[in-house]
C-alpha positions in Angstrom: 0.0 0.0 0.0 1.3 3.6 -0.5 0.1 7.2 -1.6 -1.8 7.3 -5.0 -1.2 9.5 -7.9 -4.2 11.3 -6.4 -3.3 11.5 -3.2 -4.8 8.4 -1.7 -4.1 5.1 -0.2 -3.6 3.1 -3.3 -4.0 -1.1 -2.7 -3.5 -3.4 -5.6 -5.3 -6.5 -6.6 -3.5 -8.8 -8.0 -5.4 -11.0 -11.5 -4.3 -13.4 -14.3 -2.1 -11.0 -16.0 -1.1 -8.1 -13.8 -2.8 -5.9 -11.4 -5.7 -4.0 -10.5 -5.1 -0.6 -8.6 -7.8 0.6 -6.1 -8.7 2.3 -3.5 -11.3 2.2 -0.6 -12.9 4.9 1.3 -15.8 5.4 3.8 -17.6 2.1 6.2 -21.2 1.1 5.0 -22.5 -1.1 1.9 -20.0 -1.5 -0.7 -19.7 0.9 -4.1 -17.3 0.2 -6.5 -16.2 3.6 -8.4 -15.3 2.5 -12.1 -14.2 5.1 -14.8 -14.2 5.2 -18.4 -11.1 4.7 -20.5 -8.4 7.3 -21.2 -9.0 8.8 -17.8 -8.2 7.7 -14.2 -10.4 6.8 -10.9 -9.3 10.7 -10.2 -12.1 11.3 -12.3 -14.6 10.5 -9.4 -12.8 12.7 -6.9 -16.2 15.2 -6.6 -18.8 11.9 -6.6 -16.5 9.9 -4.5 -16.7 11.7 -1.2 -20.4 12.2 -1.3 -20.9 8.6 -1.5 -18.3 8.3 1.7 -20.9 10.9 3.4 -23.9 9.2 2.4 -22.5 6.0 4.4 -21.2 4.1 1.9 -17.9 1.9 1.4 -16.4 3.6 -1.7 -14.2 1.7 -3.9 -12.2 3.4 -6.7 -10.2 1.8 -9.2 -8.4 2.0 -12.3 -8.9 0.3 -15.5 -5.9 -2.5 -16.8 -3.2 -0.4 -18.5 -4.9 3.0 -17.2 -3.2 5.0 -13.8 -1.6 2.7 -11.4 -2.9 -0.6 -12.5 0.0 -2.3 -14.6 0.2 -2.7 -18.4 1.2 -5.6 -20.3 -2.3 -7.5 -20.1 -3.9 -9.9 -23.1 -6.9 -8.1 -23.9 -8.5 -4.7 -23.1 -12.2 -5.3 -24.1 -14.9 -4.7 -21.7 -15.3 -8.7 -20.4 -12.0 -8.1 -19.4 -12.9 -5.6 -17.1 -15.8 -7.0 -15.9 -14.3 -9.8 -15.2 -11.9 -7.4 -13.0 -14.8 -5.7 -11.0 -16.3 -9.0 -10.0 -12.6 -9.8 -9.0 -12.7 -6.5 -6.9 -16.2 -7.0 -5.1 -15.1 -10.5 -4.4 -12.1 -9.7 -2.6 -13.7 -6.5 -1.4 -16.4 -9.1 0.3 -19.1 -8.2 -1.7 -22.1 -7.8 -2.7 -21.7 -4.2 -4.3 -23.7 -1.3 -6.2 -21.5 -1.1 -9.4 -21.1 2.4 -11.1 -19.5 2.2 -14.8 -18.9 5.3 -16.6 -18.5 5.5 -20.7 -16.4 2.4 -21.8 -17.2 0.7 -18.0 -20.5 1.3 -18.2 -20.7 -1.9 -20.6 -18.3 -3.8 -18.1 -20.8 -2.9 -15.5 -23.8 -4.2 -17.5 -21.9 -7.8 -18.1 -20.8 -7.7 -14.7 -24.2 -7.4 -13.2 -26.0 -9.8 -15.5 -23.0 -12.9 -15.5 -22.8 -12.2 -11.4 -25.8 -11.2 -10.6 -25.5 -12.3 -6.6 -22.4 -9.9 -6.6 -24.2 -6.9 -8.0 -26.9 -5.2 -6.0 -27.7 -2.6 -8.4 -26.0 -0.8 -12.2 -25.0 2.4 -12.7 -24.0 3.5 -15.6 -23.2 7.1 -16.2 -22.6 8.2 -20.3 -22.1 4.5 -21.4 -20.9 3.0 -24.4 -23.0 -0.8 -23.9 -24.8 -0.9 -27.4 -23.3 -1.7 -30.6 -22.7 1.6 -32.6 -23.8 2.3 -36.0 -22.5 6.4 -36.9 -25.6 8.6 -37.9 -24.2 10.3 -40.9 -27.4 12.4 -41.3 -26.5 13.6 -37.5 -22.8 13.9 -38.8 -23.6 16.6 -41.4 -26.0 18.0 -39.1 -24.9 18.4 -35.5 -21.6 19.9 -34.8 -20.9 18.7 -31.6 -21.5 15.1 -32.3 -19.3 15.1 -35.5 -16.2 17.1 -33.7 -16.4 14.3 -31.2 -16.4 11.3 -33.1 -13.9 13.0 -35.5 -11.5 13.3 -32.7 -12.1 9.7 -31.2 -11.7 8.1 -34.3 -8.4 10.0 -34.3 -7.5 9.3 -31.1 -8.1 5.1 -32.0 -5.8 6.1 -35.0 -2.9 8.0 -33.8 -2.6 7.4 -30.3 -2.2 10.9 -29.6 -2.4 12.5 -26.4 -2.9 16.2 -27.4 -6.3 14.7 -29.8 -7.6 13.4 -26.7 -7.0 16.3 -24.5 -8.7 18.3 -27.4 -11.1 15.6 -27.3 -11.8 15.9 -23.1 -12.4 19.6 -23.8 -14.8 19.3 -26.1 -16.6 16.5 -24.1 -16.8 19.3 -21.1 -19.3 21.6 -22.8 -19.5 24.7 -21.2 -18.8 24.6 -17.0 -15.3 22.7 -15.9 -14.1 21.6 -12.5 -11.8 24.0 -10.8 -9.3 21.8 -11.1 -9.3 21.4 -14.7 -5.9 22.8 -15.5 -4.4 20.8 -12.8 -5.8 17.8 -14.0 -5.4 17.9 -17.5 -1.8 18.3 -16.3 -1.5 14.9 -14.0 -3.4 13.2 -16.9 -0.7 14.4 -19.6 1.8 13.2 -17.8 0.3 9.6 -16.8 -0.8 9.0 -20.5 2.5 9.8 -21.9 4.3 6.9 -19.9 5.3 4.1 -22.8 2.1 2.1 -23.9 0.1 3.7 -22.3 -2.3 5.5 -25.4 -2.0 2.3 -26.9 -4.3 0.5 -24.2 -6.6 3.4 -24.8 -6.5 2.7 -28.8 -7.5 -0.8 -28.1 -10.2 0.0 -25.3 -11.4 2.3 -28.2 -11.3 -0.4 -30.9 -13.4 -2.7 -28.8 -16.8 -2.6 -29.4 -19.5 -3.0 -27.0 -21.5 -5.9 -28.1 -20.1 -7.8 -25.7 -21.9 -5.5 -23.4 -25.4 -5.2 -25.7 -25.7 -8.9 -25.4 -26.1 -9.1 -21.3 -28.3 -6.6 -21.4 -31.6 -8.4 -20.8 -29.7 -10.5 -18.7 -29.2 -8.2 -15.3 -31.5 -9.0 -12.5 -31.3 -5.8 -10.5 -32.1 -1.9 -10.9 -30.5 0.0 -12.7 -29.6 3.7 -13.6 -28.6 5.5 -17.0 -27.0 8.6 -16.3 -26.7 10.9 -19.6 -25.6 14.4 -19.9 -27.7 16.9 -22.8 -24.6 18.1 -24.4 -22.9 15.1 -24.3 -21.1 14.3 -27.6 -20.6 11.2 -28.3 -23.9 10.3 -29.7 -26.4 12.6 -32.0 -29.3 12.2 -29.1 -28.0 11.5 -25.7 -31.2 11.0 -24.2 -32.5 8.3 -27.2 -29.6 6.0 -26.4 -30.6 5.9 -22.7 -33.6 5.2 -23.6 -32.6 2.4 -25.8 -30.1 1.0 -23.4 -33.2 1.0 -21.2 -35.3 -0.8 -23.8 -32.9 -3.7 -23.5 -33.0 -4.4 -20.0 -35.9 -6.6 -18.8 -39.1 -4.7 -18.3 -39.4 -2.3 -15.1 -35.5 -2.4 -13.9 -33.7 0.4 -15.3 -34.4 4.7 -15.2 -32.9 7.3 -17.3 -32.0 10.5 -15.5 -30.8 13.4 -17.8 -28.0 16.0 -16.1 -29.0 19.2 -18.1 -25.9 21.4 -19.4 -23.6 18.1 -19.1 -21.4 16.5 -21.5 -19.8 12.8 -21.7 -18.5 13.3 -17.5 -21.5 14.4 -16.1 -19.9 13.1 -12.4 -17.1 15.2 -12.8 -19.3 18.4 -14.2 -22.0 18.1 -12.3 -21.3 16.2 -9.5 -23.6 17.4 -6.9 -26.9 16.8 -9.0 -25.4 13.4 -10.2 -25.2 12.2 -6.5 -28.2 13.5 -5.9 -29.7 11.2 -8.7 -27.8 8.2 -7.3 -28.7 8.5 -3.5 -32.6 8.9 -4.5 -32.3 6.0 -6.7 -30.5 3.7 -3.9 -33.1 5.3 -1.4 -35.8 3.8 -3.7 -34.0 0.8 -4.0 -33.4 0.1 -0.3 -36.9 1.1 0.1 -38.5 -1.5 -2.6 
């Protein structure tokens, strides 16, 4: 154990292949903190001690290849990492309420539905868990959403760190942490580390069906958290909906953060917990 890159206590799991970097904070049922790809678990630094508050365990962690969890692994695809959150909440002593964000938010889904004794409830905030087919109508029409595939494409491409910095700014539409000039800063430097931006190339090559096909498989609630002004798809609050559609009938609810783009939990993190703690307060109530 020793400090993190943020500041914390960092612990490390170890798993087939390397090791899983994490963190826990807070006593109380267990939440396991995942983030999306090209980022960090410093991305829930704002949601993470709200959680604590709330009386929850708080698990943070960061993605194979991503932070302080070790490169060098066989795969990157989002199995792989749900097959390292149910690693986590097992040695954690689960069960847990899972929250995936973006690329994670698929991991979640397939965690929850193979696992299902493990997983208590599914959040997943901006998530990439269907299959994608590009709107090109939407791309010659809407701005936003053609800048932001342009530069994720690019990013899969080149492996460049400046495209997805320029990428992360665009996906922050209009308000930014206070921190955002620090950060930017910690997450130049960790992405620049050898092989790094080529784990988040493959992450960003690996499509979600994986994820699309345990959708109607999950047995517990579950929450879609999308941003308005998010740009990776043409209508944010349509995929929700259709991520929705694929669960089984009556388990999952859409909540939509206006003003917020692809990180509405580091944007907005207030009304984002506020979401989550009424939908576990409904949950512990049912």
């Amino acid at each position: 154990m020793h400090l993190s890159l943020e500041g914390g206590m960092t612990e490390f799991l170890k798993i087939d292949g390397g090791e899983i970097a994490y963190d826990v904070t807070g006593e109380g049922p267990l939440v396991v903190l995942v983030p999306g790809m090209g980022i960090t678990r410093n991305t829930y630094r704002f949601l993470a001690p709200v959680l604590t508050a709330a009386g929850y365990r708080v698990a943070t962690t960061d993605l194979r290849g991503h932070g302080e969890s070790s490169l060098g692994w066989d795969s990157y695809t989002r199995t792989d990492t749900a097959n390292d959150i149910v690693a986590l909440i097992e040695h954690l002593g689960g069960p847990a309420v899972v929250v995936g964000h973006s690329f994670a938010g698929g991991s979640a889904t397939i965690a929850a539905a193979r696992r299902p004794e493990l997983v208590t409830a599914l959040l997943e905030i901006a998530p990439f868990t269907r299959p994608q087919k590009p709107d090109l109508g939407a791309l010659l029409r809407n701005g936003r959403y053609r800048t932001g595939m342009t530069r994720l494409m690019g990013v899969a491409l080149l492996r460049s760190v400046g495209l997805w910095k320029s990428y992360l700014d665009h996906a922050y539409p209009g308000v930014k942490p206070a921190d955002w000039t620090d950060y930017l800063a910690a997450l130049d430097k960790d992405l620049r580390r050898p092989g790094r931006m080529a784990v988040v190339s493959a992450m960003g090559a690996s499509a979600p069906g994986d994820a699309g096909a345990h959708l109607d498989g999950i047995r517990c609630p579950a929450l879609v958290v999308m941003g308005t002004r998010d740009p990776d798809w043409a209508d944010p609050r349509a995929e929700a909906d259709g991520i929705v559609a694929g669960m089984p009938a009556g388990l999952g609810k859409v909540v939509v953060i206006e003003g917020a783009g692809h990180y509405p939990h580091a944007q907005h993190p207030d009304e984002v917990a506020a979401a989550m703690l009424a939908f576990l307060g409904e949950r512990a109530r049912g």
